[in-house]
N, C-alpha and C positions, 0 to 999 in steps of 0.2 A: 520241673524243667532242669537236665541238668546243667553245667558249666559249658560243657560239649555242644547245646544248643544254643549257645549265644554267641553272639558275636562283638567283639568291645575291642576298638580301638584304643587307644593315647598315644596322645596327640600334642605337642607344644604351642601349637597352631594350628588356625581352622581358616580354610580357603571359605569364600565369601557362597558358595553352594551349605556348605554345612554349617554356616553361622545361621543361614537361613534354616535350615532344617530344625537348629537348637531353639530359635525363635519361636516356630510352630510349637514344636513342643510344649514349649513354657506359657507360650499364649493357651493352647487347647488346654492344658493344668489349669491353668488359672479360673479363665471359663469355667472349666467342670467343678471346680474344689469351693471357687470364690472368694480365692487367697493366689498372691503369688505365689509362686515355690521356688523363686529365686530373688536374692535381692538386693540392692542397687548395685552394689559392688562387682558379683557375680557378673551382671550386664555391663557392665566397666569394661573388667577385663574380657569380656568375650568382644565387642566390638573395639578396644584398643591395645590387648593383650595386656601382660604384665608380670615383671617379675616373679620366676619360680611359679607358675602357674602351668598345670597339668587339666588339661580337656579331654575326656572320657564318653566315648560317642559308642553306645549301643544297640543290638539289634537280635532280635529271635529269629531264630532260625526261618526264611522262606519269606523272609520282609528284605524289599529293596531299600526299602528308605530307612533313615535312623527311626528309633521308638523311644529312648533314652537316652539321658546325659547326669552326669555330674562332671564339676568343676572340683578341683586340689587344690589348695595354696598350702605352700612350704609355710608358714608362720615363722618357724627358729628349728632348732636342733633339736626341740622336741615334741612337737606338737605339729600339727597341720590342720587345716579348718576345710569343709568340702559342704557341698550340696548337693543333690541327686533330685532329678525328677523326670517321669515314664510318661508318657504320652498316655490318656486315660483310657482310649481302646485298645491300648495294649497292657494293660493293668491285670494283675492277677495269674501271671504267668512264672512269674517267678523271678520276673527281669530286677525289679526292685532289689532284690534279695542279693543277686548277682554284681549288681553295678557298688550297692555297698562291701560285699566281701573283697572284690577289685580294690574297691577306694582303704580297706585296712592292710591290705598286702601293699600298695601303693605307697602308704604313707608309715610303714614301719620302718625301722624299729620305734620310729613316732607314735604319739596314744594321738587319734586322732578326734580331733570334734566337729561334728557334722548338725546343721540347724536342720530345724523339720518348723516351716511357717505353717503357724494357723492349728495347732499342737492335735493334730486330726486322725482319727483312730487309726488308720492303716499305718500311722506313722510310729506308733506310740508301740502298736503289733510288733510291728519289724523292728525296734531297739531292741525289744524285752526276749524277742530270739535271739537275736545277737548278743546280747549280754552288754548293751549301752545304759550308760545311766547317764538321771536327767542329772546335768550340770547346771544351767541359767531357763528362766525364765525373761523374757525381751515382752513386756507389756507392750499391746496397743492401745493409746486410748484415745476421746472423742470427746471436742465441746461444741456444741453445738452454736452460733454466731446470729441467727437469727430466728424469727418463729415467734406464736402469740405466747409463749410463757417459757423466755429467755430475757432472762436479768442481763440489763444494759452492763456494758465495760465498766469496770473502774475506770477513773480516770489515773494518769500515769504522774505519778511525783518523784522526780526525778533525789537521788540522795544529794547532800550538798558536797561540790564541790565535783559534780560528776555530768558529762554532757554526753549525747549521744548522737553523732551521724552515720552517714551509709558509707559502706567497702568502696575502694578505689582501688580497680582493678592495675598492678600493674605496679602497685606502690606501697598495698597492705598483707600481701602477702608473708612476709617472713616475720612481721608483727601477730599476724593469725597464728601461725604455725607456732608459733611459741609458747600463748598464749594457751592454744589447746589444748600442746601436750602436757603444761600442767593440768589445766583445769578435767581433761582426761589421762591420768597418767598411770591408772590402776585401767585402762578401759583398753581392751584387747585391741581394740577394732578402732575405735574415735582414734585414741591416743596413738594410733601408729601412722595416720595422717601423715605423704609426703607431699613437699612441695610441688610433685610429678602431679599426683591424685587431685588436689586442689585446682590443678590446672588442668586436669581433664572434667573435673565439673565445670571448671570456668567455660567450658566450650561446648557443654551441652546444651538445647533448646530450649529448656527453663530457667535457666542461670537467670536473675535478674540483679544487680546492686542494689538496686532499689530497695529491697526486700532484705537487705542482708546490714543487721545495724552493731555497732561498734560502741561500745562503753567505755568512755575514757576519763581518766582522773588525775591532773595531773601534769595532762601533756602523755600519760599512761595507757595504754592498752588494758584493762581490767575484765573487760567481757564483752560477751557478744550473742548475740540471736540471729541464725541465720535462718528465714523460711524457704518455701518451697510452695508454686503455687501447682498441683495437679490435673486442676481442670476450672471451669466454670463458676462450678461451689464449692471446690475444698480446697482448703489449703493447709499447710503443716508446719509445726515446731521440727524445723529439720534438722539443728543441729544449737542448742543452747549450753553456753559454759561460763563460766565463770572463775578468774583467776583464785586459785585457792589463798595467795597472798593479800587479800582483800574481802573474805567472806564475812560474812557480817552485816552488811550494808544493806540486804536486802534485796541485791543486784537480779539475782535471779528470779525473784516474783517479777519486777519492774522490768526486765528486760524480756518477759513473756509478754505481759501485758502490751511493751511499745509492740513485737509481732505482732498480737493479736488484733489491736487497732488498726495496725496495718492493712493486713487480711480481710477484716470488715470493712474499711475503707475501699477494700478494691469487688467489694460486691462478693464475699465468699459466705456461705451459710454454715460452713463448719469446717475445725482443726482439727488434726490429728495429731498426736506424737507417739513415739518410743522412747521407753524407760524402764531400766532394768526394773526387776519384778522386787528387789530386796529394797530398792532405794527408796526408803521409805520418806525423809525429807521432801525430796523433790516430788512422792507422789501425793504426796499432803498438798503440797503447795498447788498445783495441778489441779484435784479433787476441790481444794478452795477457790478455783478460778471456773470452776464448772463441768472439769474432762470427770470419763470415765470409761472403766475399764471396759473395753470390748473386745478382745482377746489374746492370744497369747502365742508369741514364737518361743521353740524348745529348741536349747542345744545340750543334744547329746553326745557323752565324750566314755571312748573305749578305754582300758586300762591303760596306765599310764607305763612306760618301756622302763625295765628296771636298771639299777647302774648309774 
């Protein structure tokens, strides 16, 4: 198919007909693939926009409706981060191909890096035409919480001189926010965490405090666990860190486990998390608490702009 057959909008903004249409989309991907193809973030900004973000709505020729979309984010002045995903009956046309060359012209003189969830052959195809290489590997992994041959919880020992209760919405925020950017401050994505972003999960339908616990030492903020319940029986390590000022302690086995208790306590049969694929600490720690790997989000990233 060539360029001349498709059709691609960008867009700064999407009226509430084509938020809907990007929804189907990503729903029918998901269904088909058994992986999102977008994620959290991405849905963020589609339903409450956000800075420097570019929306990329596409269509082959003699189709009414969208078939494709990716998402832009400016990152900085050199880089930009993107996601794409085709509608699966309309797959194999060549639209895939198209919506990425859009998104490098898009985002140049920036080297751009685009994820591909779920690291799945058609995905892995279309870099290696392109001339993308893999940069990160985002592990997904799984413990299972209940079942006839699942090892009971540890019990949680707290370190001395360290107490833990739950978020106070309204009053912990610029404490979090500090707190994170160290404990992610090499981490593209965690670590750039605003005050804005924080408060638009605050407002979405899973948010719960309860669920989101705080490690203090001190009088000190030192870390935190924040989950995430998904449904019925799963729930997630959605966001764990640890002040690097303070590493040592042990904090971050003990403040999985107080989630994990948690999670069980509220009737879940299993956790999830993400973790980079190189960190091997933290996946030690993980693999000794029962996770395991089940697969794997790719980001791949174009050459980078010289000068």
């Amino acid at each position: 198919m060539s360029k001349s057959e498709a059709e691609i909008l960008v867009l700064r903004t999407l009226d509430t007909a084509q938020r809907s249409d990007v929804r189907r989309i990503v729903d029918s991907a998901a269904a088909r693939d058994g992986v999102a193809p977008v994620n959290e973030q991405t849905l963020l900004n589609l339903a409450y926009g956000g800075k420097d973000v570019r929306h990329l709505l596409a269509r082959t020729a003699g189709n009414s409706g969208w078939t494709g979309y990716a998402q832009l984010l400016g990152s900085d002045d050199r880089s930009a981060t993107a996601e794409a995903v085709v509608h699966p009956e309309h797959r194999g046309r060549g639209l895939g191909t198209t919506l990425l060359e859009r998104l490098l012209t898009e985002s140049a003189p920036r080297f751009l890096r685009i994820w591909a969830h779920g690291d799945l052959p058609d995905a892995r195809s279309l870099a290696g035409r392109l001339g993308l290489r893999r940069e990160r590997d985002l592990w997904k992994m799984r413990c299972p919480l209940a079942g006839p041959n699942v090892d009971p919880l540890p019990e949680v020992s707290l370190p001395a001189g360290v107490t833990v209760r739950t978020f106070r919405p309204g009053a912990d925020e610029d404490a979090w926010l500090a707190v994170n950017a160290r404990a992610f401050a090499k981490h593209p994505e965690q670590g750039s965490i605003t005050r804005a972003d924080l408060e638009q999960r605050e407002r979405e339908p899973w948010f719960d405090p309860a669920g989101f616990f705080l490690a203090e030492h001190g009088g000190e903020l030192v870390g935190f666990h924040w989950t995430k319940v998904h449904g019925p029986e799963t729930g997630e390590v959605y966001v764990l860190g640890v002040d690097p000022g303070t590493q040592g302690l042990g904090l971050g086995r003990v403040l999985t486990l107080v989630g994990l208790h948690h999670l069980r306590d509220l009737g879940m049969n299993e956790v999830l998390l993400y973790v980079e694929g190189d960190n091997e600490p933290a996946i030690k720690v993980y693999r000794r608490l029962g996770f395991t790997h089940i697969r794997s989000d790719v980001m791949y990233e174009s050459g980078a702009p010289t000068g």
